[in-house]
C-alpha positions as a LaTeX table, in Angstrom:
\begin{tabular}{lrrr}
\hline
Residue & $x$ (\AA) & $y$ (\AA) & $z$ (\AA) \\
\hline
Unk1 & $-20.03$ & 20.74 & 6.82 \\
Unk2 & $-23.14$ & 18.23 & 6.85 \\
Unk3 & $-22.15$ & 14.51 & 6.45 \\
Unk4 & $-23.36$ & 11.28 & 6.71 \\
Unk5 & $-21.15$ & 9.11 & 9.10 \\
Unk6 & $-20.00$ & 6.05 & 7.30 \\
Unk7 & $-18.29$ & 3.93 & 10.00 \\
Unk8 & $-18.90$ & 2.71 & 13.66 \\
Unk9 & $-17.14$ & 4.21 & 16.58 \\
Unk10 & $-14.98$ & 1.68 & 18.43 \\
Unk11 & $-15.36$ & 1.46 & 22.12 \\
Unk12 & $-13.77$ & 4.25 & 23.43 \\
Unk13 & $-13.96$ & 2.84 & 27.21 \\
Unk14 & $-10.20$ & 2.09 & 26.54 \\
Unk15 & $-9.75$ & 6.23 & 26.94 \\
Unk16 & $-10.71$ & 6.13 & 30.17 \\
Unk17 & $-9.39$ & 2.96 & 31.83 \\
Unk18 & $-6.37$ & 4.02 & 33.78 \\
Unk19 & $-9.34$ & 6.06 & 36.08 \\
Unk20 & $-12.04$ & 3.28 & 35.67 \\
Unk21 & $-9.00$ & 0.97 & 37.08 \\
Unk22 & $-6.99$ & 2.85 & 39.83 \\
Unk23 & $-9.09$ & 4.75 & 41.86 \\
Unk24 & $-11.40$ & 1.74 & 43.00 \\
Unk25 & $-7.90$ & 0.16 & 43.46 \\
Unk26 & $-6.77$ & 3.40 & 45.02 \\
Unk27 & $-9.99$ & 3.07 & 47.48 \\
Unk28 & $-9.74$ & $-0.73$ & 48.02 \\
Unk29 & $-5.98$ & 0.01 & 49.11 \\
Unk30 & $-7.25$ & 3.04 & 51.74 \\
Unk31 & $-9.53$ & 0.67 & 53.10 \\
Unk32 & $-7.53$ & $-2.09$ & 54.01 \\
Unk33 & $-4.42$ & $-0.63$ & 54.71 \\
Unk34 & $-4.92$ & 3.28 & 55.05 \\
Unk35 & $-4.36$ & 6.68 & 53.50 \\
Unk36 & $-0.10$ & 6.72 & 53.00 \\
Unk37 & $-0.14$ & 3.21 & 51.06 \\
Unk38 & $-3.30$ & 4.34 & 49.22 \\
Unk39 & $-1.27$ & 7.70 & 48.11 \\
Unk40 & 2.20 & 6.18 & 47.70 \\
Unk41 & 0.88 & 3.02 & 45.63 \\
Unk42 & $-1.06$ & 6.06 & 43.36 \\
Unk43 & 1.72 & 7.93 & 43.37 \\
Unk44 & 3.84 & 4.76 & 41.97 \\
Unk45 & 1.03 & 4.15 & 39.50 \\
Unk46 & 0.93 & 7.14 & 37.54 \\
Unk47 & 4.76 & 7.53 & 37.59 \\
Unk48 & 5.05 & 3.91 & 36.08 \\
Unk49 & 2.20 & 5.09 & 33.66 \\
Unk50 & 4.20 & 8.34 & 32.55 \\
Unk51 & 6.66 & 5.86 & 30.60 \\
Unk52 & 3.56 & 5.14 & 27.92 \\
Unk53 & 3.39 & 8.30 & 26.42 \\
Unk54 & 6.81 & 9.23 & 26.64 \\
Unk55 & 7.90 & 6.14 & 24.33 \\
Unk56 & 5.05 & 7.63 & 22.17 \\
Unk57 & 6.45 & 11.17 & 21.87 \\
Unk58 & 10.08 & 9.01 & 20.69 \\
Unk59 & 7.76 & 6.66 & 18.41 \\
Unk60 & 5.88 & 10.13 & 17.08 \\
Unk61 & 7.92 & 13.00 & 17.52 \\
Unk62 & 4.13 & 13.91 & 18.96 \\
Unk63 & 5.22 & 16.42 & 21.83 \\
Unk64 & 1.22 & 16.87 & 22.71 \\
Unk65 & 2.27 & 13.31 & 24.71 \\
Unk66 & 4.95 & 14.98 & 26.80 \\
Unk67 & 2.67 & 16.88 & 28.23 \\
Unk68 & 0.68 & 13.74 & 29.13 \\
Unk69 & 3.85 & 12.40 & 30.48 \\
Unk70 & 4.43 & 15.65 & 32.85 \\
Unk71 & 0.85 & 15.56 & 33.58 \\
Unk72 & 0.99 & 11.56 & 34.77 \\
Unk73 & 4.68 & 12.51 & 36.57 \\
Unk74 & 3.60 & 15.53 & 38.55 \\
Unk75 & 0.40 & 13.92 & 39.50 \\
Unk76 & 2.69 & 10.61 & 40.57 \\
Unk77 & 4.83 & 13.40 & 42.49 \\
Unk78 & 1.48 & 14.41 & 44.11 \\
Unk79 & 0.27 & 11.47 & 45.17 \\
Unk80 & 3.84 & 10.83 & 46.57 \\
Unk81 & 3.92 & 13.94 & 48.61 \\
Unk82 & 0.55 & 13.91 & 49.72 \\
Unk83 & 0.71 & 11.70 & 53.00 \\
Unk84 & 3.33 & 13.74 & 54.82 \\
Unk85 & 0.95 & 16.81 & 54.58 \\
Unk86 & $-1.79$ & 15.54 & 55.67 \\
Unk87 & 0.16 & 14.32 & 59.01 \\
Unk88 & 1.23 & 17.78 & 59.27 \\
Unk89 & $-0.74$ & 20.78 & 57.35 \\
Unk90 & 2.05 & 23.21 & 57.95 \\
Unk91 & 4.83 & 20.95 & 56.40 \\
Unk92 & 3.97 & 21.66 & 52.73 \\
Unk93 & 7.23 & 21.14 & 51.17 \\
Unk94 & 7.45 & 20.90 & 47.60 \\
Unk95 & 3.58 & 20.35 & 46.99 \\
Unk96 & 2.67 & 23.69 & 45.72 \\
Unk97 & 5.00 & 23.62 & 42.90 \\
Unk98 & 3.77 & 20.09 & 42.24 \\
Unk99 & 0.51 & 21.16 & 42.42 \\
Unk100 & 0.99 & 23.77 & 39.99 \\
Unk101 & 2.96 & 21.30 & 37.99 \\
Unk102 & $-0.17$ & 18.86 & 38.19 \\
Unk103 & $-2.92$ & 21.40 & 36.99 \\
Unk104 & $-0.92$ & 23.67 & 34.51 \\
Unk105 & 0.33 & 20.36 & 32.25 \\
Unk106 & $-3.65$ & 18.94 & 32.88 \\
Unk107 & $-4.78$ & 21.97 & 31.31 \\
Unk108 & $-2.15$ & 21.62 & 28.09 \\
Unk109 & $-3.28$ & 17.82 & 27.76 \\
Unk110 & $-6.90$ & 18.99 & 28.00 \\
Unk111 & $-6.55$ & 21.46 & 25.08 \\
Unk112 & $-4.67$ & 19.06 & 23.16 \\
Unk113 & $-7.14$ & 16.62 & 23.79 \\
Unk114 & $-10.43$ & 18.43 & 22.86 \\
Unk115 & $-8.77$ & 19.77 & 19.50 \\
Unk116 & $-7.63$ & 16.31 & 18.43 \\
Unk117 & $-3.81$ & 16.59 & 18.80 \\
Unk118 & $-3.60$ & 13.48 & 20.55 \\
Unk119 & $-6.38$ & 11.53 & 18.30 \\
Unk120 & $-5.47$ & 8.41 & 16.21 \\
Unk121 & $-6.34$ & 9.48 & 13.17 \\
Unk122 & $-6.79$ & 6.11 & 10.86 \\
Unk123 & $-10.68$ & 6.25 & 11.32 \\
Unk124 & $-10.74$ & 9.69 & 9.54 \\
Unk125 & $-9.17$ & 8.55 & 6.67 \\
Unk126 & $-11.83$ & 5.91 & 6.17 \\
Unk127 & $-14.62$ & 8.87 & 6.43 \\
Unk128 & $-12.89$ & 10.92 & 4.07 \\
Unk129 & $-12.25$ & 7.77 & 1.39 \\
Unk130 & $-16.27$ & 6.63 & 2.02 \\
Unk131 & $-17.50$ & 9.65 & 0.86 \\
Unk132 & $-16.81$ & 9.22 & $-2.33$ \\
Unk133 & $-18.04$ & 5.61 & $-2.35$ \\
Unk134 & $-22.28$ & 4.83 & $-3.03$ \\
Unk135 & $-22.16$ & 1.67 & $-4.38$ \\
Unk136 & $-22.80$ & $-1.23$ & $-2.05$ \\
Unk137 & $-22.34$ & $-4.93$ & $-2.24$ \\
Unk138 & $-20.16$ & $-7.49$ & 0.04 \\
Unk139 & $-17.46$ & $-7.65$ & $-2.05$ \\
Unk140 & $-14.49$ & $-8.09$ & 0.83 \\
Unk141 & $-11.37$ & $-9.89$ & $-0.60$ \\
Unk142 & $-8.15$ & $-10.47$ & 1.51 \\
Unk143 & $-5.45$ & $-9.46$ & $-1.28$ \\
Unk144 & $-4.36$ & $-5.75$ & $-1.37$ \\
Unk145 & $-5.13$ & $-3.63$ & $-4.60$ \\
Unk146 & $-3.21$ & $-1.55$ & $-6.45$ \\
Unk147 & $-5.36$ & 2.16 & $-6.55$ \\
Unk148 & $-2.57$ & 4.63 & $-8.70$ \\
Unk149 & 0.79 & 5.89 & $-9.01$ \\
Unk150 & 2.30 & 9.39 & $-7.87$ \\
Unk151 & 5.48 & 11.02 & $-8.79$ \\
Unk152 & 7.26 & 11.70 & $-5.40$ \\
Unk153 & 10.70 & 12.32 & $-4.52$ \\
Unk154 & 13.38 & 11.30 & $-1.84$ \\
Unk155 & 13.12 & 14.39 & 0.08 \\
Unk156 & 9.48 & 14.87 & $-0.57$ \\
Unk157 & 8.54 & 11.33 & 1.22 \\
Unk158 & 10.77 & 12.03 & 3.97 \\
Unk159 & 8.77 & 15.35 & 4.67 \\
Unk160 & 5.27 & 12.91 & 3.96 \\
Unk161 & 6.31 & 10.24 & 6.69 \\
Unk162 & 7.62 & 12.62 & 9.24 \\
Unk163 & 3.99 & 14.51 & 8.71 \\
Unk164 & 1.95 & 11.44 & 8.73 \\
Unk165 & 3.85 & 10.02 & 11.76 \\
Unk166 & 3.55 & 12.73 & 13.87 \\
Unk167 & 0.31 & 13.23 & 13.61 \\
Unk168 & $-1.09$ & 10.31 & 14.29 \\
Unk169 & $-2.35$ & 9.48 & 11.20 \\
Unk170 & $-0.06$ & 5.82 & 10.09 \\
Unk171 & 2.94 & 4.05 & 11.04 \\
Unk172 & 5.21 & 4.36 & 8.57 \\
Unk173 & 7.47 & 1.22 & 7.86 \\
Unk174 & 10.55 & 1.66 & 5.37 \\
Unk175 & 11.28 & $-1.51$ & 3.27 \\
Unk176 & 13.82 & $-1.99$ & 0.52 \\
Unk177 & 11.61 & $-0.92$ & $-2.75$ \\
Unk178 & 8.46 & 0.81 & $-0.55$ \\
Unk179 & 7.26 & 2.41 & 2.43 \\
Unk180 & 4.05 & 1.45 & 3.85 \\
Unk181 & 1.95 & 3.27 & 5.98 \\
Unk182 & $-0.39$ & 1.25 & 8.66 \\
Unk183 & $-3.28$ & 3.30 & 9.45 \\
Unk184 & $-3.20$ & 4.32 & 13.16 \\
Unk185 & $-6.92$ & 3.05 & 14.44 \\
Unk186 & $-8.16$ & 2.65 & 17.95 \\
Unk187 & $-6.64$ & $-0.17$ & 19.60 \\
Unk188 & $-3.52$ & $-1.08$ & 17.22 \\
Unk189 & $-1.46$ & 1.50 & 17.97 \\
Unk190 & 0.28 & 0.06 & 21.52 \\
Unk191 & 1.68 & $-2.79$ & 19.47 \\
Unk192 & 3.48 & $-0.47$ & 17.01 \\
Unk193 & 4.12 & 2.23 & 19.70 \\
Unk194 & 5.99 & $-0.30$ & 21.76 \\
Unk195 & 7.77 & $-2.26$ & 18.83 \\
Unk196 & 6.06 & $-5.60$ & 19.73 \\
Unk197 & 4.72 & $-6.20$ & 16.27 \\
Unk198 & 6.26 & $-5.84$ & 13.16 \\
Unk199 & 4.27 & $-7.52$ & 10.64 \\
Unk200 & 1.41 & $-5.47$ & 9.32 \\
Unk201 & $-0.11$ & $-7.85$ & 6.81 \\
Unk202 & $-3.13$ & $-8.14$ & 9.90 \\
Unk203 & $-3.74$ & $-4.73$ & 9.79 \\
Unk204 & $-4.42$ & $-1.83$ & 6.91 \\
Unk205 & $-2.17$ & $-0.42$ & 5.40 \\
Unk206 & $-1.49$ & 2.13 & 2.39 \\
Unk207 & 2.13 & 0.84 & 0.11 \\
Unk208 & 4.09 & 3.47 & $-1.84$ \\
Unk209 & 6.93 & 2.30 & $-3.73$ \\
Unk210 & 9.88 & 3.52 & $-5.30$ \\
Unk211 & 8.37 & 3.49 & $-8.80$ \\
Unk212 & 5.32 & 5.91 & $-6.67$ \\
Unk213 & 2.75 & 3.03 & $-7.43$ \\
Unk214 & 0.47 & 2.60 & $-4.44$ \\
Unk215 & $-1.48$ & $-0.33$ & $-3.57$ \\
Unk216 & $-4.03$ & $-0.54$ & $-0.31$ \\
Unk217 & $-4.57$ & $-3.16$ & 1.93 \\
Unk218 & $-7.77$ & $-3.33$ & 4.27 \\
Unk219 & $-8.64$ & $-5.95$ & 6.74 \\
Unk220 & $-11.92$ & $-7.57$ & 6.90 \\
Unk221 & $-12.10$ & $-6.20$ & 10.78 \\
Unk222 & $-11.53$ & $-2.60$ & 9.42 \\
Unk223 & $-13.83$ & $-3.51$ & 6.46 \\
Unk224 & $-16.82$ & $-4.23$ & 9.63 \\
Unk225 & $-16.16$ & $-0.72$ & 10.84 \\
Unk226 & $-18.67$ & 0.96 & 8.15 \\
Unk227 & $-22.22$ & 0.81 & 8.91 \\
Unk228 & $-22.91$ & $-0.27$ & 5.39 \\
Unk229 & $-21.16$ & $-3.15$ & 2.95 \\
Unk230 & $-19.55$ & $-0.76$ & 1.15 \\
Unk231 & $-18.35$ & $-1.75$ & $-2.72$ \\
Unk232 & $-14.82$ & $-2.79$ & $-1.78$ \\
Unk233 & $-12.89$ & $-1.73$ & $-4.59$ \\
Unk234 & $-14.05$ & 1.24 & $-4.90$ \\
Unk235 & $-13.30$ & 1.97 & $-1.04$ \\
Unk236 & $-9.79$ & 0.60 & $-1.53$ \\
Unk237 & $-8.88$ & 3.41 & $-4.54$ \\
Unk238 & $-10.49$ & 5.69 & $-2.41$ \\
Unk239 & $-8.15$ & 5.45 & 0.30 \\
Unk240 & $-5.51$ & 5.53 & $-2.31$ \\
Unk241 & $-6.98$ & 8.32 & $-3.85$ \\
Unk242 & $-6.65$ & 10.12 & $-0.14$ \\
Unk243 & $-3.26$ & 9.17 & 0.33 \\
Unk244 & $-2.48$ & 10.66 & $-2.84$ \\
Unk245 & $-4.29$ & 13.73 & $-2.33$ \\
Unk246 & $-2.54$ & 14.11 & 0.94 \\
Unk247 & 0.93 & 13.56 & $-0.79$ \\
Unk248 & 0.19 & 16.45 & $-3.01$ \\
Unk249 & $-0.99$ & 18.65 & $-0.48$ \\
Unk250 & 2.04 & 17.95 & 1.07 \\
Unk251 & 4.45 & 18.10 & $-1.92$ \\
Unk252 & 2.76 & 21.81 & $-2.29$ \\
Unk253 & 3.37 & 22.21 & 1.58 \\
Unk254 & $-0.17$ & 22.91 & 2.65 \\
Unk255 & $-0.20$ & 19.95 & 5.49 \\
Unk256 & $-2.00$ & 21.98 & 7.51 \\
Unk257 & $-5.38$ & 21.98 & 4.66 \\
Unk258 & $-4.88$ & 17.95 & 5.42 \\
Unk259 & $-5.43$ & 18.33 & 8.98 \\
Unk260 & $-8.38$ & 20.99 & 8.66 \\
Unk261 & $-9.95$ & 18.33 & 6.41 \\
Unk262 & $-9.88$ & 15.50 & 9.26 \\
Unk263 & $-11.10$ & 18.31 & 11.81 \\
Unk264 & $-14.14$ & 19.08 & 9.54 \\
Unk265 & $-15.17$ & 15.93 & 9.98 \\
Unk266 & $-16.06$ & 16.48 & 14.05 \\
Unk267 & $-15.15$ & 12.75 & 14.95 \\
Unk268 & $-15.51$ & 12.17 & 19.08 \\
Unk269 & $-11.86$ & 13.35 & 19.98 \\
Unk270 & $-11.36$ & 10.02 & 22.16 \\
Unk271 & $-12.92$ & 7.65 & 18.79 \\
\hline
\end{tabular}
């Protein structure tokens, strides 16, 4: 499928900053005080680093971020193991198995990575609602807008959120008479992931509530993500519009058209 991109990728330096930071402090650490301190201190790194993704496989129910966990633990467990060894080649100890450990779970995250199982989806969800949207004028106002109304049940939302959540596509936050879902983009989702922020008003978000009226909220930072000055009310019910297209899909139980729809779409898998 032939598209024209709509919106800007954020910088996706942020992907790759636990390498970009620790191995020049890995190096800088050999230098000035050797090989064992430079391995243990890695070792301690990564290990403290595996707690990240677990919390987001409890946030999620994501288990593509275990295997980033097992990845960043046996590497840790590596690192650990790697100074006695190279004192003594012939004392190998548990490093095999570690190694094995190390490469096997790389190898999962890899996979996972490259076919978007680990991908914050929000930024998809603006392609798919600009697509839909030609008319262009700077229209941005602060105040969400109601975009429709769908006829959902109990059981049927619970299904939605757990679907949504997992993969990476909103935070889902329950309030008395709605639940709103805050689209996962690059760079909010540590906030939510770690239950330091609570209030989503900042952020975009898509409201359902119990009366199945939803109402879309996007911020003026998210608005600056398309490459063009989009007609902002007609990009708000279009988000609505894909939220309730999704909820039907789902309702029907064909999640899995949803998530060939975002694939289609080819975003960079670290975007």
């Amino acid at each position: 499928m032939f598209y024209e991109r709509k919106t800007k990728d954020r910088n996706i330096i942020k992907n790759f900053s636990i390498p970009i930071v620790v191995l020049p402090l890995f190096a800088l650490i050999w230098r000035l005080f050797g090989v064992a301190l430079a391995f243990y201190s890695l070792g301690g790194v990564y290990i403290l680093l595996s707690v990240m993704p677990f919390i987001t496989f409890l946030r999620t129910r994501n288990s593509g971020f275990l295997a980033v966990t097992m990845f960043m633990v046996f590497t840790g467990l590596v690192s650990i193991s790697a100074p006695p060894v190279i004192n003594d080649k012939s004392d190998l100890g548990m490093v095999p198995i570690l190694l094995v450990g190390m490469y096997a779970s790389m190898m999962v995250t890899a996979y996972l990575t490259l076919n978007r199982k680990l991908k914050w989806r929000g930024q998809e969800i603006f392609e798919l609602a600009a697509m839909s949207v030609e008319d262009t004028g700077n229209s941005f106002t602060s105040r969400p807008r109601p975009t429709g109304q769908i006829s959902i049940s109990k059981t049927e939302m619970i299904r939605f959120i757990d679907f949504i959540t997992t993969n990476l596509i909103a935070f889902a936050f329950r309030e008395e008479n709605r639940i709103v879902f805050v689209l996962s983009l690059p760079g909010n989702d540590t906030p939510y992931i770690l239950g330091l922020k609570k209030d989503y008003n900042k952020d975009t978000w898509v409201a359902i509530d119990c009366d199945g009226k939803v109402a879309v909220n996007i911020t003026q930072e998210d608005y600056l993500l398309f490459k063009q000055d989009l007609d902002f009310d007609q990009l708000c019910q279009s988000v609505g519009n894909v939220f309730i297209e999704f909820l039907n899909l789902s309702q029907d139980g064909k999640e899995s058209q949803i998530i060939d729809r975002m694939n289609a779409l080819r975003l960079h898998p670290f975007s």
